[in-house]
C-alpha positions in Angstrom: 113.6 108.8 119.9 113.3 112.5 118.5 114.6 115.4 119.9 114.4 118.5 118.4 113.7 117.6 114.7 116.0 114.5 115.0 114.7 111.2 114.8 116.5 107.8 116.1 115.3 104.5 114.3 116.5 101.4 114.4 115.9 99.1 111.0 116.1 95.4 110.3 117.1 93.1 107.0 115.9 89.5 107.9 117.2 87.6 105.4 116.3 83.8 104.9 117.8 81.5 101.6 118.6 84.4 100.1 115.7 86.5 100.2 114.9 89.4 102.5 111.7 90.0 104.3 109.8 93.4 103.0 106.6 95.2 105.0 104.0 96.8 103.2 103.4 100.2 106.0 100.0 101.4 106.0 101.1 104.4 108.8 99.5 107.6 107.9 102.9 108.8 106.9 103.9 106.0 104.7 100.8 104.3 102.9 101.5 101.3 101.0 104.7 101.8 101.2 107.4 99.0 101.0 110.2 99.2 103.8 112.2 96.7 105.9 111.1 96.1 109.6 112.2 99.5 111.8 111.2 101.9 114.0 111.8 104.8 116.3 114.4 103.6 119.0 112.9 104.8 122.6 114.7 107.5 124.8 117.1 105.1 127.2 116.8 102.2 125.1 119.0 100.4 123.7 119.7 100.1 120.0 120.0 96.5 119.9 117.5 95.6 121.7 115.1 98.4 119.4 115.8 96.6 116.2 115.0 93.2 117.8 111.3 95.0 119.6 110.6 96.3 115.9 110.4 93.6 114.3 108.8 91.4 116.5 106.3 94.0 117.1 105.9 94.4 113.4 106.0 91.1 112.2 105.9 88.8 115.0 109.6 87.1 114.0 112.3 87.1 116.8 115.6 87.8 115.3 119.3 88.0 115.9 121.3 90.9 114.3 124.5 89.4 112.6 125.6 92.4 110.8 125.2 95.8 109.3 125.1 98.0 106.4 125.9 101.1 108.4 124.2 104.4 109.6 122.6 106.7 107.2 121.6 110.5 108.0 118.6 111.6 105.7 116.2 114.4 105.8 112.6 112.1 105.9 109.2 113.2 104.4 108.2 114.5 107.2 111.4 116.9 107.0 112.9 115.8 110.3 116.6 114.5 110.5 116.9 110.7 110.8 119.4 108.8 112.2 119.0 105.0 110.9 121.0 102.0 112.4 120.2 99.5 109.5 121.2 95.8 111.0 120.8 92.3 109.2 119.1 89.6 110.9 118.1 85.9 110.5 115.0 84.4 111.9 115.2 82.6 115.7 111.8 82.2 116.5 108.4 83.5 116.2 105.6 83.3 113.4 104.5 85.9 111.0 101.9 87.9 112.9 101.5 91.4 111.3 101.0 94.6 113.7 98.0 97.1 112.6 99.6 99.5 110.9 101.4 96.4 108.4 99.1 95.5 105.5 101.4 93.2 103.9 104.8 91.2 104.0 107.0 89.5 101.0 109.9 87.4 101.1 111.8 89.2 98.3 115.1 87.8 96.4 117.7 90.2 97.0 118.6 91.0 93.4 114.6 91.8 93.0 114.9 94.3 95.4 116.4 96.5 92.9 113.2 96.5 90.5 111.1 98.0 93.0 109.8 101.8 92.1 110.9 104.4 94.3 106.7 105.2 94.9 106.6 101.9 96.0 109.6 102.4 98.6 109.4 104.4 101.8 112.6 107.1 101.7 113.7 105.7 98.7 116.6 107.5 98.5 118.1 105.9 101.7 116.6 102.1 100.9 118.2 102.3 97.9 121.5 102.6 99.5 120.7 100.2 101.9 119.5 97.7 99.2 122.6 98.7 97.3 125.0 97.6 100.3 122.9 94.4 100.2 123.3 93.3 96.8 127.4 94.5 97.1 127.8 92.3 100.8 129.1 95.5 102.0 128.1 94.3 105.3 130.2 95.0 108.7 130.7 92.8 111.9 128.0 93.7 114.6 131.3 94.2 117.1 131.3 98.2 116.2 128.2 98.2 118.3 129.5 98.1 121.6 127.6 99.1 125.1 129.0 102.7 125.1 128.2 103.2 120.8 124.5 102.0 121.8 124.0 103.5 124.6 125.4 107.1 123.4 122.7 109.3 122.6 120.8 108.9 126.1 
């Protein structure tokens, strides 16, 4: 969802035996870049069910969110203001089936993700953290995001 230079998006950590699944974007504003599963989260949708729709759309993987790292407010590339629900999920079904605009996908070990260059990375400055929460477990119970939390900004 964007409204007015703001930009709702809804991203995904699937991790499996201790490694975490990476896309390789090939978007026109992000090419060859390295970033988890996410997406814009649609006007009236909810955000739940956006990270789950992202990253079976990009990947083909059905997931189920078990916790989060947080929200994180960042000025993107494209200079609008994003809003990022970043969410932790483990594989429930589905196969790897990359959407168009994914050239790539790696399961990464967690402590590897720190090596990566930020021209490699998509908003580095905000995976970084995200990555950084990873590594640290600073991960929180999914029961913050209740009905009225995800259903807020429509």
């Amino acid at each position: 969802m964007s409204q007015e230079g703001i930009v709702l998006v809804a991203s995904v950590s699937i991790i499996r035996d201790g490694q975490v699944l990476l896309i390789r974007e090939n978007k026109p504003t992000a090419v060859n870049k390295w970033n988890f599963p996410s997406g814009h989260i649609e006007y009236g949708e909810d955000i739940l069910y956006a990270a789950r729709r992202e990253v079976n759309e990009e990947t083909g993987l059905e997931v189920k969110l078990i916790g989060t790292t947080g929200v994180y407010n960042f000025i993107s590339s494209t200079n609008d203001q994003v809003i990022l629900f970043h969410f932790i999920g483990e594989v429930t079904g589905g196969s790897i089936h990359l959407e168009e605009e994914i050239s790539d996908c790696q399961w990464i070990k967690l402590q590897e993700l720190e090596q990566f260059d930020n021209n490699d990375l998509r908003e580095p400055s905000v995976l970084k953290q995200i990555i950084n929460n990873l590594l640290k477990e600073n991960v929180h119970s999914m029961s913050m995001y209740n009905e009225q939390l995800t259903k807020l900004f429509y």
